[in-house]
C-alpha positions in Angstrom: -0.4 -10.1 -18.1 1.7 -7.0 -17.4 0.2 -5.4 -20.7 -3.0 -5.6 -19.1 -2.4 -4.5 -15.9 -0.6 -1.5 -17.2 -3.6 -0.7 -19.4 -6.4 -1.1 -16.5 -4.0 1.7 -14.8 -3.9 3.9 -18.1 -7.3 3.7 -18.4 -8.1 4.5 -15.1 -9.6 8.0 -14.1 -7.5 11.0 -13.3 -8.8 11.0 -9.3 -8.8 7.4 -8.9 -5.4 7.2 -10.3 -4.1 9.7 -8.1 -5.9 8.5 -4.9 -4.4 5.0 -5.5 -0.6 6.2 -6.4 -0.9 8.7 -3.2 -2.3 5.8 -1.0 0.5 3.3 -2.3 2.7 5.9 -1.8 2.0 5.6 2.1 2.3 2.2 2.6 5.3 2.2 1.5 6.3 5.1 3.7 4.8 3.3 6.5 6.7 0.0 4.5 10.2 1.8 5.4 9.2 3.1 8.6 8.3 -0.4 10.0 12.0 -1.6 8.3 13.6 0.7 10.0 12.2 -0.3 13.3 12.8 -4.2 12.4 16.6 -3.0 12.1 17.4 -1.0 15.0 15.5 -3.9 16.8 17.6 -6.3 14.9 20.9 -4.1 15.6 20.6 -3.5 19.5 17.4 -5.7 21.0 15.9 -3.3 22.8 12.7 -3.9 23.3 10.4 -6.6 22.5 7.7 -3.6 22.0 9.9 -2.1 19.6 9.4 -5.4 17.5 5.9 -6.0 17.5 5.5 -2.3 16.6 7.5 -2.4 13.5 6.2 -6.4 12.8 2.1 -4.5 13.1 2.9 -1.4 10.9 4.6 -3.8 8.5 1.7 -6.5 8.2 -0.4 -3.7 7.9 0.7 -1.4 5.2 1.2 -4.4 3.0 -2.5 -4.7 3.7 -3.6 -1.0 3.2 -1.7 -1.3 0.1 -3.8 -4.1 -0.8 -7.1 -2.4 0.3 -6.2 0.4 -1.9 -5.6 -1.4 -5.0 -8.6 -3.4 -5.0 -10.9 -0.6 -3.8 -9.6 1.5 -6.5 -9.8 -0.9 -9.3 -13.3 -2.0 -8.4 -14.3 1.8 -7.7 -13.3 3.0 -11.2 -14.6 -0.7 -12.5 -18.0 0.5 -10.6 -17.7 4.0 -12.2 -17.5 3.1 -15.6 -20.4 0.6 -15.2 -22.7 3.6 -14.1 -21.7 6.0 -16.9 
């Protein structure tokens, strides 16, 4: 299963490989922003707003990171189809 996965990726185009690694590389940015909010909520419960903010960005760069691993794989899927 992880050989094929890692030759989908290899076989990928240039473009589409970089706009997926760049876009997964954001969510997990965002990933260690919203962490780090969880914590200093965790640490000195300051604000309810401070959790639901770092709750939001986490739920959803787990689901741009989704988004962007689909989209790319069926965009290059898509691509290849055409050609």
């Amino acid at each position: 299963m992880i050989a094929k996965i890692i030759s989908i990726y290899s076989s990928m185009d240039k473009k589409t490989k970089k706009l997926m690694t760049n876009g997964l590389i954001f969510c997990f940015i965002l990933a260690v922003i919203s962490s780090l909010l969880l914590l200093i909520y965790d640490l000195f419960y300051s604000s309810i707003t401070l959790y639901y903010i770092g709750f939001y960005l986490f739920k959803n760069s787990i689901l741009f990171a989704s988004i962007f691993l689909v989209f790319a794989l069926g965009f290059d899927r898509l691509k290849k189809e055409l050609e």
